[in-house]
N, C-alpha and C positions, 0 to 999 in steps of 0.2 A: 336649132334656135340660136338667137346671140346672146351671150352674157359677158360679166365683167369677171375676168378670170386674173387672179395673182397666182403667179409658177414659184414667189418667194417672197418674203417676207419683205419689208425697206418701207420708204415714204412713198405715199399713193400717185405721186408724179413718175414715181422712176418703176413701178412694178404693176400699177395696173393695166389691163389691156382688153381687149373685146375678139372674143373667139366664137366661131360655131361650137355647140355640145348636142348631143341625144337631147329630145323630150322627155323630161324626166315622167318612168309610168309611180301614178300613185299604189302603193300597197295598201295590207287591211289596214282600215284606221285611215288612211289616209286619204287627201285631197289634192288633184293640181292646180293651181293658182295661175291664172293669168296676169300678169302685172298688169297695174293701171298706174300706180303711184308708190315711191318708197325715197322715204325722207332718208340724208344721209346725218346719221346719230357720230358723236365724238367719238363712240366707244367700236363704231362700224370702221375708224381711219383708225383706232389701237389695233384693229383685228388687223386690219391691212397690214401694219409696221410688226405685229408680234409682239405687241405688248399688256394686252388682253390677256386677264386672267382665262379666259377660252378660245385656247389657239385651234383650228382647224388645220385636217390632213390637208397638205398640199399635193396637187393645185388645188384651190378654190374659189368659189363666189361668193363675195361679199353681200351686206343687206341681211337685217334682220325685220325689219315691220315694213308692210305695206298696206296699201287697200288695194284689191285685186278680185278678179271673177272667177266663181268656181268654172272649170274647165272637164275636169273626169271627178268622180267618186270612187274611192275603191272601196274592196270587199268589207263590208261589218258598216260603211255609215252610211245613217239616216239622219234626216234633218235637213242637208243641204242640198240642194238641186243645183244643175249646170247652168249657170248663166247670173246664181246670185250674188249679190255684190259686198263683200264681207272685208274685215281687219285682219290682220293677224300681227302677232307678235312673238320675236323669241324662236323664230322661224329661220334655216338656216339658206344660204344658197338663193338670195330672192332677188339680189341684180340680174336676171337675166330675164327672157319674156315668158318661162314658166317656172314654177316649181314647185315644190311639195311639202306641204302641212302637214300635221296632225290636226285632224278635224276637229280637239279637243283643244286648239290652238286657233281657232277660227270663231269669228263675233261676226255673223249677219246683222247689217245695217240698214237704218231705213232710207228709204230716199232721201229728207229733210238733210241729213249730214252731208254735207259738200264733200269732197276726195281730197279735197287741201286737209278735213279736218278729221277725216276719215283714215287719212294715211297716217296719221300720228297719234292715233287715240290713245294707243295701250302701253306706250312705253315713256315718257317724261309725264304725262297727264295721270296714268296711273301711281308714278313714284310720288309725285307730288301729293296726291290725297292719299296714298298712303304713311307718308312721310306725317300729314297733318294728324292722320289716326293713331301714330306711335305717340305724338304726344301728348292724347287724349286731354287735350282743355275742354274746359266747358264755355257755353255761351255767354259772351262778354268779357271773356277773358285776353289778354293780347301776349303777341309774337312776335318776334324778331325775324327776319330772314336778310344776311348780305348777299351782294351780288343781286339786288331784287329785280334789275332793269335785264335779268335773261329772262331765258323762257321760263323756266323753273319758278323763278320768285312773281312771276305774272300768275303764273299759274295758282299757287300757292293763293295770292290773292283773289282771285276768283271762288276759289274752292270755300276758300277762308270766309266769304262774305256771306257763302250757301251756310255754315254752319255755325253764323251769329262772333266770329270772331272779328279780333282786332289787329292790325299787321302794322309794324312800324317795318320800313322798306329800308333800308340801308344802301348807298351806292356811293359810284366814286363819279368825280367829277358833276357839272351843273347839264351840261350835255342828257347827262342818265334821269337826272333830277324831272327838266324836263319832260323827257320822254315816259316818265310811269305818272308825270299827274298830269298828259293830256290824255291819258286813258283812265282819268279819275281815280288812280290808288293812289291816295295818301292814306298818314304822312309819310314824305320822303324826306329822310335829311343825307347831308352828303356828307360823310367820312375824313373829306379831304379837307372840309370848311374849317375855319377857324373856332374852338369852343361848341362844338356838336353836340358834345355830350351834355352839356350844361342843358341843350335845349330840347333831350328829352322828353323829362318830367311835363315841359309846358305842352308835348303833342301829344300825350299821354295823359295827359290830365292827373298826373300821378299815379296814377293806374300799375300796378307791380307786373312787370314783363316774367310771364310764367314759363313761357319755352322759347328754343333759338333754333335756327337753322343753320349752317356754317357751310359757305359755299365754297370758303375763299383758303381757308387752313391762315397757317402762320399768324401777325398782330390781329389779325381779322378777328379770330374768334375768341381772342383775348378781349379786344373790345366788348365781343356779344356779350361772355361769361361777366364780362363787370356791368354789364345791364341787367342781370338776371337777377329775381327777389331770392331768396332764399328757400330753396326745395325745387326752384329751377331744374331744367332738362336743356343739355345742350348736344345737339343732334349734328354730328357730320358728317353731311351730305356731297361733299366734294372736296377738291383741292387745286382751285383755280388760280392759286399763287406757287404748287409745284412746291411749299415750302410746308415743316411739321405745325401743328398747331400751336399755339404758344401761351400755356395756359398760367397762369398763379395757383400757385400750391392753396396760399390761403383762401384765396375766393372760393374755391374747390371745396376746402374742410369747412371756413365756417360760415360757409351760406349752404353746404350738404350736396351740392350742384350733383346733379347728375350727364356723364355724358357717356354716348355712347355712337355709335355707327350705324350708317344705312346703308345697304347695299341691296337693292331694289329686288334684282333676280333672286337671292336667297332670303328678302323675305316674301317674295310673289310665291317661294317655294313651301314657306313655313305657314303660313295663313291658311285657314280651310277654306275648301272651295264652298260654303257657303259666304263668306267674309268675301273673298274674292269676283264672286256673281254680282254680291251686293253692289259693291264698288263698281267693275264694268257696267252693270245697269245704271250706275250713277250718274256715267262718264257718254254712256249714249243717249240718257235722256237729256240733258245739258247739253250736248252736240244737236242735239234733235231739234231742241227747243231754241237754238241759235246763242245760251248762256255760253257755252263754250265754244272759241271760233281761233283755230291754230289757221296758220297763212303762209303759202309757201313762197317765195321768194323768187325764186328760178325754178325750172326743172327742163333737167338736160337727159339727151339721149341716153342710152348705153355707150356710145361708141364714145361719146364726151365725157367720160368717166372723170379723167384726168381733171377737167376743166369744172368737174364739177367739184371734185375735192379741194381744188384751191378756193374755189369760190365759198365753198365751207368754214376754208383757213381765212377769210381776209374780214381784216374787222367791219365793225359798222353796219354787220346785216341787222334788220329787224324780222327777219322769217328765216326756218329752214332752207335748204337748200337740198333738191330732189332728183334721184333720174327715176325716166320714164322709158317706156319699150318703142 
């Protein structure tokens, strides 16, 4: 079979390549996946270069989520038959045109869910409502999220609206502004405008911003924290400026702030798998229902590997960017 194989670590231009491998056979527990679609994730080009808190034995296949067709079953599961069309995520080895699950790792989908939005269900769509369930607001209450014009803060709003909340969208430039209120999320204000902050209160209606999302690290989430009322939660969620966060002592002690981190896989790992079902069945009936509609952008070969990770790296996308087998 062909896959996308790195013999070492470096940037995805200089080290990925397309090899034959064996058919991987599934074991107990396990399943083989046929590739149909698998979006290429930021944290999929970390693995590449070695910078990923989970480095893989070398050589490797990159790819962790797809949507793909069971292909074999092995010993001990039930539930999935050969030829059903499922998610997975968190799965290792999945650029190539098979590979191997854990069946306990695997979400049968219904038809209604396209492959665009099927290949991305469980991993930025699940951190995203999960992320909104760590800061447990209630209905009417509003939020903050920077960087709102990515996927993440799209999503967020989408999630945000199922659960009666309020999102004040943060971005830079007029460019971003645009693009999140012709998909009707407001309000947006732009960062980089002149007096921002003054005009707050008026999209808010005064309304006290109860939790943050912080996408961006460094002034970024200084700003959020000086939006926050008092007993605030400020959540960081990334670090898309590569810089530490930059926070006031005082806003910290005497509005009580609270902050703290996300890191999706260990809290996917800490949540019970009823909390965890719950959420999946959330994220496929909204997929089902057409509420939730992720859009791939490209989707390139295996053997266009390369071309597909640039195309990753270069700005101005508004979709994922995928290979296919």
């Amino acid at each position: 079979m062909r896959a996308v194989v790195i013999e070492a670590f470096g940037e995805p231009e200089d080290v990925l390549t397309t090899a034959e491998r064996p058919v991987p056979e599934p074991g107990p527990g396990e399943v083989r996946l046929a590739l149909i679609l698998s979006p290429i994730h930021n944290h999929d080009l970390a693995t590449v270069r070695g910078t990923y808190r989970n480095r893989p034995e070398l050589p490797a296949i990159p790819g962790s989520e797809a949507v793909a067709r069971v292909d074999a079953v092995g010993p001990g599961v039930s539930g999935l038959s050969v030829g059903r069309r499922v998610a997975v995520f968190g799965a290792q080895n999945v650029w190539a045109e098979y590979f191997l699950a854990s069946a306990r790792q695997v979400i049968a989908l219904p038809d209604t869910v396209p492959d665009e939005t099927a290949a991305q269900l469980l991993a930025m769509p699940l951190s995203a409502l999960l992320v909104i369930e760590d800061l447990d607001l209630q209905p009417g209450q509003w939020l903050a999220i920077n960087a709102a014009n990515g996927a993440v803060g799209r999503l967020v709003n989408v999630f945000a609206r199922q659960r009666g909340l309020h999102v004040l969208n943060l971005v830079r430039g007029s460019a971003s502004v645009t693009a999140l209120r012709e998909l009707g999320y407001e309000p947006v204000l732009d960062t980089e405008s002149e007096g921002w902050r003054e005009r707050v209160d008026a999209v808010t209606s005064g309304t006290p911003i109860a939790g943050a999302i912080d996408q961006v690290g460094g002034r970024a989430a200084a700003d959020e924290l000086a939006l926050l009322a008092p007993g605030g939660q400020l959540i960081a969620f990334g670090l898309l400026s590569g810089q530490p966060m930059q926070l006031d002592p005082a806003g910290l002690m005497f509005k009580q702030i609270v902050v703290k981190g996300f890191w999706a896989a260990k809290r996917i790992e800490e949540i019970g798998a009823e909390q965890h079902g719950r959420l999946v069945a959330e994220l496929v009936d909204l997929a089902a229902r057409g509420v939730l509609r992720l859009d791939i952008e490209a989707a390139y070969a295996l053997e266009a590997a390369v071309a597909a990770a640039a195309a990753t790296q270069t700005p101005g996308r508004n979709a994922k960017i995928a290979v296919k087998p």
